[in-house]
C-alpha positions in Angstrom: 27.9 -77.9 50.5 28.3 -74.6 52.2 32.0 -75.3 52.8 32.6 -76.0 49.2 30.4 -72.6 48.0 32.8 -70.5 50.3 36.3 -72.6 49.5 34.7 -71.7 45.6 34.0 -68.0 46.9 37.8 -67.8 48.1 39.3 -68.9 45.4 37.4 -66.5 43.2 38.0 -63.4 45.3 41.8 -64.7 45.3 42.4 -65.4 41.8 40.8 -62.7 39.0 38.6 -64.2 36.5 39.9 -62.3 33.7 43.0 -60.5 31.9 41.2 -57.1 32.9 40.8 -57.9 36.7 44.1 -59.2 36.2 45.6 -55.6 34.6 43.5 -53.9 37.3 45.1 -55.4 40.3 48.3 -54.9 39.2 48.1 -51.4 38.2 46.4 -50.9 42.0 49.8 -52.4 43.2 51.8 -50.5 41.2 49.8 -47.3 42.0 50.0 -48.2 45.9 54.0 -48.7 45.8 54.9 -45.1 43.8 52.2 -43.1 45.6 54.0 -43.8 48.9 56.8 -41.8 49.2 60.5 -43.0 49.1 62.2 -40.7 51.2 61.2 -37.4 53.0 63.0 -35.7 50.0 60.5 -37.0 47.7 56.8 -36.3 48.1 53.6 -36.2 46.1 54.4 -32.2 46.2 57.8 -32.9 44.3 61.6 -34.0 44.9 63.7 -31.8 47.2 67.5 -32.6 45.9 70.6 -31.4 47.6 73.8 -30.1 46.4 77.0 -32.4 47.6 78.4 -29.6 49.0 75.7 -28.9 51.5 76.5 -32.4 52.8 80.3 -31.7 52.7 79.9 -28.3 54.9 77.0 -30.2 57.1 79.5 -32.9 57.6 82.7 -30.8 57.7 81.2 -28.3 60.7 79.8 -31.5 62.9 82.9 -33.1 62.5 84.8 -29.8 63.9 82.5 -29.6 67.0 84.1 -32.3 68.3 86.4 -32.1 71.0 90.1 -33.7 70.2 89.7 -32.5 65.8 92.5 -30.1 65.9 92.2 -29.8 62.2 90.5 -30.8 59.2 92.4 -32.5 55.8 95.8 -33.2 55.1 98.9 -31.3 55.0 98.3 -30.2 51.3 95.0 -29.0 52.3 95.6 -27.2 55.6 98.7 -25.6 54.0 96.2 -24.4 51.3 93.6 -23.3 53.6 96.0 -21.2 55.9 97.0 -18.7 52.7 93.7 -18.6 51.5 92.4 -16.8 54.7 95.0 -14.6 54.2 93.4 -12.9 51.0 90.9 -9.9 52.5 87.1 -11.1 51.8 87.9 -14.8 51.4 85.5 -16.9 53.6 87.0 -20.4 56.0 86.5 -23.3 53.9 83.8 -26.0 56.0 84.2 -28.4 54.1 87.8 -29.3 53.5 88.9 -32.6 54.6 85.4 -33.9 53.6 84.5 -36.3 50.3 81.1 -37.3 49.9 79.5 -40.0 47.5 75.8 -39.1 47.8 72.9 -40.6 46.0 69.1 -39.2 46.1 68.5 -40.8 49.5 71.5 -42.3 50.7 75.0 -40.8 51.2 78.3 -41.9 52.4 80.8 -39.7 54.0 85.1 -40.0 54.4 86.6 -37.0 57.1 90.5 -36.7 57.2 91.3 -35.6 60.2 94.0 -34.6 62.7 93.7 -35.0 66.2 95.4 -33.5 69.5 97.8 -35.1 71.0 96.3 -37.2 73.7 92.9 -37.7 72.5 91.5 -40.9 72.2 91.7 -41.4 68.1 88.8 -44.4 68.8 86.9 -42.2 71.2 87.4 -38.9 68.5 86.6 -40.9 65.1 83.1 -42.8 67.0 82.2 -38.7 68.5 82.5 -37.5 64.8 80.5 -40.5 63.1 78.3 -39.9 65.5 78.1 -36.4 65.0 78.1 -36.4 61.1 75.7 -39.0 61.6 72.8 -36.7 63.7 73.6 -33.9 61.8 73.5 -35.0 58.3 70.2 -37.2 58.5 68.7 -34.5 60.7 69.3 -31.5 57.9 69.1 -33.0 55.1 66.7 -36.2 55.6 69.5 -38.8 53.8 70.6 -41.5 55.7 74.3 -42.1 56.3 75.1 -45.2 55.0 79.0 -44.7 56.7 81.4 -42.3 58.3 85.0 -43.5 57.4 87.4 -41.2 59.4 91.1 -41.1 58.6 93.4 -40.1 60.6 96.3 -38.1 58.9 98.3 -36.4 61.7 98.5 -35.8 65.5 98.8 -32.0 66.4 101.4 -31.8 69.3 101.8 -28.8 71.6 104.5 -27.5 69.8 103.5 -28.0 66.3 103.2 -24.8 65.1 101.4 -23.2 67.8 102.2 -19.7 67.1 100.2 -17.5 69.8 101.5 -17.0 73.0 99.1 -18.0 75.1 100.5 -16.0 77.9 99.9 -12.8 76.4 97.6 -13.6 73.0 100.7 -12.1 70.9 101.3 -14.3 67.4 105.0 -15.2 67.4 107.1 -16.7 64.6 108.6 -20.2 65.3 112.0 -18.2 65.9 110.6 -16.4 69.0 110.2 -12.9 67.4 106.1 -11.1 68.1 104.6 -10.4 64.9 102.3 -7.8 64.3 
């Protein structure tokens, strides 16, 4: 008889005995799942949110750190980049090369890259999702759903290296010392 006053007692505690009990518990389950917090940029405090380009200059300077990036974007872009730090006051662009698709706690990042001849393009692209990676999540607090890393040229020696390393002097691809 005891058995059957505690299987009775179980059932009870397990099951509500009314449409109120039954609103209650629901409402303490919905309460429980938005009170915790869904991602550090979210707290009880308020919602932290992030510009896309603060991940596109996060994930454009990690990606230069790495040893074998000779440059950043394609042709178009580097072509663009050289004149514009040619204009007095204008500032190096960090995030060329970088497109981001970034949600409010998720992101995924594409890098075009080139790489110096010689480098390991497998051993470069893994360094710079793994960079991007640590940076981004560290900074910022979104995780990095993916890195995808293109490839768009190889630098050689000669490719339009124009300072003498010899003697630091810039010279024009005909030979001639500019000033």
């Amino acid at each position: 008889m005891a058995d059957d006053q505690s299987t009775a007692a179980r059932r009870a505690a397990a099951v509500p005995a009314t449409d109120a009990d039954q609103t209650r518990q629901a409402d303490e389950i919905r309460g429980a799942r938005t009170s915790r917090p869904a991602s550090p940029l979210q707290t009880e405090q308020g919602n932290t949110s992030i510009a896309d380009t603060v991940v596109q200059k996060i994930a454009g300077i990690s990606a230069r750190e790495v040893p074998g990036v000779y440059a950043m974007g394609n042709a178009a872009r580097r072509a663009f980049d050289q004149l514009a730090e040619r204009i007095p006051g204008s500032q190096t662009n960090a995030s060329g090369g970088v497109s981001i698709e970034k949600g409010e706690k998720q992101t995924a990042i594409d890098v075009t890259v080139v790489v110096e001849y010689g480098a390991s393009i497998v051993e470069v692209s893994n360094n710079i999702r793994r960079n991007i990676i640590s940076a981004v999540e560290r900074t910022t607090g979104l995780e990095v759903i993916e890195v995808n890393v293109t490839v768009s040229d190889v630098h050689l020696p000669t490719d339009g290296d124009s300072d003498d390393s010899s003697t630091g002097a810039k010279t024009s691809s005909t030979g001639t010392e500019l000033e």
